[in-house]
NUVO-895183 format. One record per residue: residue number from 1; residue in three letters; x negated, y, z negated of N, C-alpha, C in turn. Coordinates in nm, 2 decimals. Last residue first. Layout:
! NUVO-895183
ATOM   n res   n_xx   n_yy   n_zz  ca_xx  ca_yy  ca_zz   c_xx   c_yy   c_zz
ATOM NUM ALA      X      Y      Z      X      Y      Z      X      Y      Z
...
***
This chain:
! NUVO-895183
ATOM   n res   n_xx   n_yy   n_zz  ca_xx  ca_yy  ca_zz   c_xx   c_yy   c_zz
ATOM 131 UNK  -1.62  -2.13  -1.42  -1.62  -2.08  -1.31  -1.50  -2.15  -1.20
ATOM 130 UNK  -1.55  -1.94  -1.69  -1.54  -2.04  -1.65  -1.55  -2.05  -1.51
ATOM 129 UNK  -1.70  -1.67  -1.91  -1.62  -1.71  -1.79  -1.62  -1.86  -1.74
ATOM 128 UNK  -1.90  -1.54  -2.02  -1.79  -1.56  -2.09  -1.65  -1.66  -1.98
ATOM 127 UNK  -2.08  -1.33  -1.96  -1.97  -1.24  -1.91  -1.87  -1.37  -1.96
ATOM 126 UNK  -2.27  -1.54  -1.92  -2.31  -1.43  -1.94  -2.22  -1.32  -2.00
ATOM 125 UNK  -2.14  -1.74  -1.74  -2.21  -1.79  -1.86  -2.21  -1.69  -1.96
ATOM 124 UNK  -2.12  -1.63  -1.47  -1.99  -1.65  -1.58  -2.03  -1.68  -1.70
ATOM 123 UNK  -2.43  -1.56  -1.43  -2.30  -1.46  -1.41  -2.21  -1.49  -1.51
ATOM 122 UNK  -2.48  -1.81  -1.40  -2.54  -1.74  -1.52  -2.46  -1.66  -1.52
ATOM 121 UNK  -2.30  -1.92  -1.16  -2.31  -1.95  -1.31  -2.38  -1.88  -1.42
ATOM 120 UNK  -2.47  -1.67  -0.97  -2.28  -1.71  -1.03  -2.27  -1.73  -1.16
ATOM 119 UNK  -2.68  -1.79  -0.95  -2.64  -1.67  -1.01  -2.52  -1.63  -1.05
ATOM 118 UNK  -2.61  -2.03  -0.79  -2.72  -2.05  -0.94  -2.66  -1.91  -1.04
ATOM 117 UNK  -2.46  -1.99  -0.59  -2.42  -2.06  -0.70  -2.50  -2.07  -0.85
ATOM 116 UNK  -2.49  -1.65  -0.51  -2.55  -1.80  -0.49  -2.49  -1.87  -0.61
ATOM 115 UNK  -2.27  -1.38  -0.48  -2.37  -1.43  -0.53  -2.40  -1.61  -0.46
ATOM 114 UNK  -2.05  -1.27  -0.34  -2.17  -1.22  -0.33  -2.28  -1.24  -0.42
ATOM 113 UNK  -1.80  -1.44  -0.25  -1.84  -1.46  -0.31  -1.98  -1.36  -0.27
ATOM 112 UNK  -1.52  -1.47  -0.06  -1.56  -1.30  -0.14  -1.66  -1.33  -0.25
ATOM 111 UNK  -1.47  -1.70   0.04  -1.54  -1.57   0.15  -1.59  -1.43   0.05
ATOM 110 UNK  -1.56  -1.96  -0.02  -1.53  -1.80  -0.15  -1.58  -1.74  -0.08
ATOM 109 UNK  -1.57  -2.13   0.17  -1.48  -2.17   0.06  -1.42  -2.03   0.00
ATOM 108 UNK  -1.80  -1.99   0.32  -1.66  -2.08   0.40  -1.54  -2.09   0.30
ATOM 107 UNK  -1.97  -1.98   0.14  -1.89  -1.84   0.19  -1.79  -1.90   0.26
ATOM 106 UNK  -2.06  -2.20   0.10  -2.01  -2.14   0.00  -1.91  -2.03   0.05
ATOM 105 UNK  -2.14  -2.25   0.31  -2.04  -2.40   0.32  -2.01  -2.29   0.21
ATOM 104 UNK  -2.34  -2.11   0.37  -2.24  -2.07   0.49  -2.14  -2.17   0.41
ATOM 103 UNK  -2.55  -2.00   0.08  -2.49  -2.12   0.18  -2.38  -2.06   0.24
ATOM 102 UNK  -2.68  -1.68   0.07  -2.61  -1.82   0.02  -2.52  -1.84   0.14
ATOM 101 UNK  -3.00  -1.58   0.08  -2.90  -1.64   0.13  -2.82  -1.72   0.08
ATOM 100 UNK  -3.15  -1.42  -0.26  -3.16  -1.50  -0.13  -3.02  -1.54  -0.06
ATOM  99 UNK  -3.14  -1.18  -0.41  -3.16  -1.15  -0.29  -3.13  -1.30  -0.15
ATOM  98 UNK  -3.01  -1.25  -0.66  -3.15  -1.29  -0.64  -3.25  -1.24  -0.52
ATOM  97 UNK  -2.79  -1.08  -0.70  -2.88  -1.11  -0.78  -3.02  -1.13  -0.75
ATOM  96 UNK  -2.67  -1.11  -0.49  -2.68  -0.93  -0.51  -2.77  -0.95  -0.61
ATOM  95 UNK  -2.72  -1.29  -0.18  -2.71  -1.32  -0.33  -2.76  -1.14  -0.37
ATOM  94 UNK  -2.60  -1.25   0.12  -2.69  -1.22   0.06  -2.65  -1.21  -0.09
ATOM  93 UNK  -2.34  -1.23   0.23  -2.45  -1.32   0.26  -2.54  -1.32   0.23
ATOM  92 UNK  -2.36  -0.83   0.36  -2.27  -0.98   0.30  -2.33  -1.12   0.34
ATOM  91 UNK  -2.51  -0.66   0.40  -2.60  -0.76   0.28  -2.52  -0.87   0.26
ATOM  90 UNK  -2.38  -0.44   0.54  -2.48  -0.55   0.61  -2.55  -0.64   0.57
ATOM  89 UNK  -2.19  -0.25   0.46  -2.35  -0.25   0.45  -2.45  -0.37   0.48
ATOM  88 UNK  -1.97  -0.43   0.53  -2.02  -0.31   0.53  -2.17  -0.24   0.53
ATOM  87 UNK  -2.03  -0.65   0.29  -2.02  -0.67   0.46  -2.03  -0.58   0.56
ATOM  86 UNK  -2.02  -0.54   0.06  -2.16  -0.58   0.14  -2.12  -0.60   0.28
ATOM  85 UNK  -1.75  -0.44   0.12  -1.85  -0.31   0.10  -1.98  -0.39   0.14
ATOM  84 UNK  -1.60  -0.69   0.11  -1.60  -0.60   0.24  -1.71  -0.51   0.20
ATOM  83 UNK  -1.70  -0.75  -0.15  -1.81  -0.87  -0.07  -1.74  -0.78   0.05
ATOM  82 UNK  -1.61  -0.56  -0.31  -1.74  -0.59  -0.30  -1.82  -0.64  -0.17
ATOM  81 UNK  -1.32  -0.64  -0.28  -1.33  -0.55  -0.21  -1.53  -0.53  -0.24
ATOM  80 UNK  -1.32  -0.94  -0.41  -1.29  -0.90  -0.25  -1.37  -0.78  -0.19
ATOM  79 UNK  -1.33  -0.79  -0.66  -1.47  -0.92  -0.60  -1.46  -0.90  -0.45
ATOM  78 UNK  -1.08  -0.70  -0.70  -1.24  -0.62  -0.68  -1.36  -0.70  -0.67
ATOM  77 UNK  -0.95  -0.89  -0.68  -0.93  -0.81  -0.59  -1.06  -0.70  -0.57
ATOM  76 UNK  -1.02  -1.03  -0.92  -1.03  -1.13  -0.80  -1.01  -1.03  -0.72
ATOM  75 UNK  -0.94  -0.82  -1.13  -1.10  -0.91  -1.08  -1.11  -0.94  -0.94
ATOM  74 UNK  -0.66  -0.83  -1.09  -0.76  -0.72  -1.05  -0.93  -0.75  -1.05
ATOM  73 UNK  -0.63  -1.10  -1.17  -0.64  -1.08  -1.06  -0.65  -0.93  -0.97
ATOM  72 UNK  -0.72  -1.07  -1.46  -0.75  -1.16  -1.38  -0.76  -1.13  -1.24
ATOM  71 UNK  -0.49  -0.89  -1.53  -0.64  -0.84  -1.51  -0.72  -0.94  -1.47
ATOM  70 UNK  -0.31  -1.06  -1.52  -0.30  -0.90  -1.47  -0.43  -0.87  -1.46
ATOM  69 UNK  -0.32  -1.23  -1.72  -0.32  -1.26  -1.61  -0.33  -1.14  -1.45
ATOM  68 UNK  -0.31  -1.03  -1.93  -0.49  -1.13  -1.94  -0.43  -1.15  -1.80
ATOM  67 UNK  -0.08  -0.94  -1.94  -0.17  -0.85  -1.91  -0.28  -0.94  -1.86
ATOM  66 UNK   0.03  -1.22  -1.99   0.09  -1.15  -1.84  -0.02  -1.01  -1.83
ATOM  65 UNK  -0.06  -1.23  -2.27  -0.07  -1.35  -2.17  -0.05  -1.28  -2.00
ATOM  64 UNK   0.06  -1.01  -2.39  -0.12  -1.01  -2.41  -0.10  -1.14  -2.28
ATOM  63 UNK   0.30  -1.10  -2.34   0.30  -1.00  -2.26   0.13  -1.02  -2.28
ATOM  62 UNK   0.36  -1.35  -2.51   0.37  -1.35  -2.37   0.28  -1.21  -2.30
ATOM  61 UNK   0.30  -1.21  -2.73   0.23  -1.35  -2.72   0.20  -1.31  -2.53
ATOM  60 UNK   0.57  -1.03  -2.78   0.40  -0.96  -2.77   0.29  -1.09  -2.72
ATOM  59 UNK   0.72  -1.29  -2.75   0.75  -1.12  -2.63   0.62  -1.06  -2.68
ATOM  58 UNK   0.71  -1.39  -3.02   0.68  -1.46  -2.89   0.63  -1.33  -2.78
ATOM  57 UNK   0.73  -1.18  -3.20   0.56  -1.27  -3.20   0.56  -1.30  -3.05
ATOM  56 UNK   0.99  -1.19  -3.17   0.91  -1.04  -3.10   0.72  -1.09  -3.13
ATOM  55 UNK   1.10  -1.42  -3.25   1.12  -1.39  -3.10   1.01  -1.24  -3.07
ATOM  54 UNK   1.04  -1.41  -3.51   0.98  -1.50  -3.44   0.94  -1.45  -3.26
ATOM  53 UNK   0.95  -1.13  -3.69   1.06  -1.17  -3.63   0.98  -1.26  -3.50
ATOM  52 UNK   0.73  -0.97  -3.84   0.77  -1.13  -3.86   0.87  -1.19  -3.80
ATOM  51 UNK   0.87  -0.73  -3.70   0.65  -0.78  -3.66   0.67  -0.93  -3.74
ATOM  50 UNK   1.08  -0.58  -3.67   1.01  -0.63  -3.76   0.94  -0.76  -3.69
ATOM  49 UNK   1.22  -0.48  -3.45   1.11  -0.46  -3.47   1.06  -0.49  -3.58
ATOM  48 UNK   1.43  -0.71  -3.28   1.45  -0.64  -3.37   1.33  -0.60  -3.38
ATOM  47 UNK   1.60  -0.79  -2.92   1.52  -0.77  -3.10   1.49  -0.68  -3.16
ATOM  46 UNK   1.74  -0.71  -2.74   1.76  -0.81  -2.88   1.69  -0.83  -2.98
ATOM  45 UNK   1.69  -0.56  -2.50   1.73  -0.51  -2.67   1.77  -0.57  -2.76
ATOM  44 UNK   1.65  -0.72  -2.29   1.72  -0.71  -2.31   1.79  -0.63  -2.46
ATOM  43 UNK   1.35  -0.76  -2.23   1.44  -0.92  -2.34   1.59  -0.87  -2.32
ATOM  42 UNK   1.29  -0.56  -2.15   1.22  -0.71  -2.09   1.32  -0.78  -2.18
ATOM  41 UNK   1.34  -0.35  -2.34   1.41  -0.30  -2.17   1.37  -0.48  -2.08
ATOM  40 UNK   1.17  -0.37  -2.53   1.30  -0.39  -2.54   1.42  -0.42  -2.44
ATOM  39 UNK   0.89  -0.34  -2.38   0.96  -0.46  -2.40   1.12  -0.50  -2.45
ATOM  38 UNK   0.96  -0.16  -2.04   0.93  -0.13  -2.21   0.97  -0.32  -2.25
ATOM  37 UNK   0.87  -0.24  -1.76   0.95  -0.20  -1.80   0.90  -0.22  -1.97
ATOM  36 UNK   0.66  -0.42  -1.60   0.69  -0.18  -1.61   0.78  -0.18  -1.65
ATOM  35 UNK   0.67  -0.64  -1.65   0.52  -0.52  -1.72   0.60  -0.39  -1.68
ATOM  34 UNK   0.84  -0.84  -1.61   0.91  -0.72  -1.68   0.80  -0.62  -1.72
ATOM  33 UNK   0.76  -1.06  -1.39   0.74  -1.05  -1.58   0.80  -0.95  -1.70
ATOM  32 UNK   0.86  -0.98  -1.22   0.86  -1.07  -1.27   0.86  -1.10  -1.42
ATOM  31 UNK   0.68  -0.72  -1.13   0.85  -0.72  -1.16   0.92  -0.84  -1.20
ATOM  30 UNK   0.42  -0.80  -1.16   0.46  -0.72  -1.26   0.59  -0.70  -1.29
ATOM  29 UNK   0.44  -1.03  -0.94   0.44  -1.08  -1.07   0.48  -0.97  -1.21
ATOM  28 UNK   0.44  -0.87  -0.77   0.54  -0.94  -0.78   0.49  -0.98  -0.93
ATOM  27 UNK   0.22  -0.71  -0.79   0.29  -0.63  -0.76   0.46  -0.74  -0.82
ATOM  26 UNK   0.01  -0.94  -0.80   0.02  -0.82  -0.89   0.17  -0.79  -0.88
ATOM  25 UNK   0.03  -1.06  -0.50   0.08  -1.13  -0.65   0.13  -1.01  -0.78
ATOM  24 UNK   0.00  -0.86  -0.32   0.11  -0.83  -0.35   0.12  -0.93  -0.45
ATOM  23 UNK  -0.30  -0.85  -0.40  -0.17  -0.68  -0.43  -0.06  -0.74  -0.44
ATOM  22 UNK  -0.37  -1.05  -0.32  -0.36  -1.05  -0.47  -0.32  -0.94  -0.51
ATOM  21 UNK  -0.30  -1.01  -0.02  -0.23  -1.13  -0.11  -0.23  -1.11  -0.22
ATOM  20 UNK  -0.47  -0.82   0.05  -0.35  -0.80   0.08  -0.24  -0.89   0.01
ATOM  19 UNK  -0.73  -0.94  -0.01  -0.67  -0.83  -0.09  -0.53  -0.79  -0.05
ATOM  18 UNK  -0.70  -1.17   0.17  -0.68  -1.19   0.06  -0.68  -1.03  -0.03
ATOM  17 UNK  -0.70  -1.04   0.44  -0.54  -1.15   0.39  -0.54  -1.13   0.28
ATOM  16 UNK  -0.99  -0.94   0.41  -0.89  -0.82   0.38  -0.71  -0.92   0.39
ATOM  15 UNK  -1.13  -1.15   0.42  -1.15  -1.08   0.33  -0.98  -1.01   0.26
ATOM  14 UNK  -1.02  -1.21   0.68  -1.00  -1.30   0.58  -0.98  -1.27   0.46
ATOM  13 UNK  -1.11  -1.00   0.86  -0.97  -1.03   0.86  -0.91  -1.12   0.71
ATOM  12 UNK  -1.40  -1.02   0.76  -1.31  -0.90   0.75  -1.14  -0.92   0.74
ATOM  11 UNK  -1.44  -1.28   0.95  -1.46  -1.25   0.77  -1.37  -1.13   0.69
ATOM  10 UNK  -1.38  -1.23   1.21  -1.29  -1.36   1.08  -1.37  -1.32   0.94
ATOM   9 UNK  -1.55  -1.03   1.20  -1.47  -0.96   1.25  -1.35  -1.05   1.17
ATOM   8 UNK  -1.85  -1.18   1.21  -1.82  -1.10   1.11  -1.63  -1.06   1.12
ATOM   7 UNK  -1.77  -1.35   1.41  -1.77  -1.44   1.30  -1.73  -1.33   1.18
ATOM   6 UNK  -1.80  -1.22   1.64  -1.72  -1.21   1.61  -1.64  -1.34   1.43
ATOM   5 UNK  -2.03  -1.10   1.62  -1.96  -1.01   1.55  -1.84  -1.10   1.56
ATOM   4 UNK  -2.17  -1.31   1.67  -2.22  -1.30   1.55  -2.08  -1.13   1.52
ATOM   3 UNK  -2.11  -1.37   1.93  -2.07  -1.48   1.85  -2.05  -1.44   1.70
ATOM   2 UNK  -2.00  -1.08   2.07  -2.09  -1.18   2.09  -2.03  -1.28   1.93
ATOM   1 UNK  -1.79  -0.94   2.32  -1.82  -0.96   2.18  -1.90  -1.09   2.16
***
């Protein structure tokens, strides 16, 4: 195995810890938080359904908070599985935007990154995002 597959072969492995990691955050954090269970079935059937009752503001507050964080990290798992598909197709390391090479010190850090820092930021700028 020569040098260049075997750099591709730590990317793949890398790639793929990290979809294997943000399944199982998801996964833990859904039984953590109570997402598959109803909310009366999450507090315990203490409240009440009147919509001015402090505690059911809170438990809807929280859960829009535990979804936003739920879909966060279905991002971060379909960024993963992008940058295995370029890798796959042979463009991993290659900006999807501009076409040019991004830095080895980038991909070292955000092995699942498939843009260039310039593109990125217009990316999150665009789309609302912090980077």
């Amino acid at each position: 195995m020569n040098e260049k597959d075997h750099e591709q072969n730590e990317r793949i492995v890398r790639l793929e810890a990290n979809r294997a990691e943000l399944v199982r955050l998801v996964s833990q954090f859904q039984d953590e938080a109570g997402l598959n269970r109803s909310i009366a079935e999450s507090v315990g059937g203490v409240l009440t359904r009147d919509y001015e009752d402090t505690d059911f503001a809170q438990v809807m507050s929280d859960r829009d908070v535990n979804d936003r964080l739920l879909q966060l990290l279905a991002e971060n798992r379909e960024q993963v599985e992008r940058a295995l598909s370029r890798l796959a197709e042979g463009k991993y390391g290659i900006c999807e935007d501009c076409g040019t090479r991004i830095p080895t010190e980038r991909l070292r850090f955000r092995p699942e990154a498939t843009r260039c820092v310039d593109c990125q930021g217009r990316w999150d700028r665009l789309n609302r995002r912090s980077a």
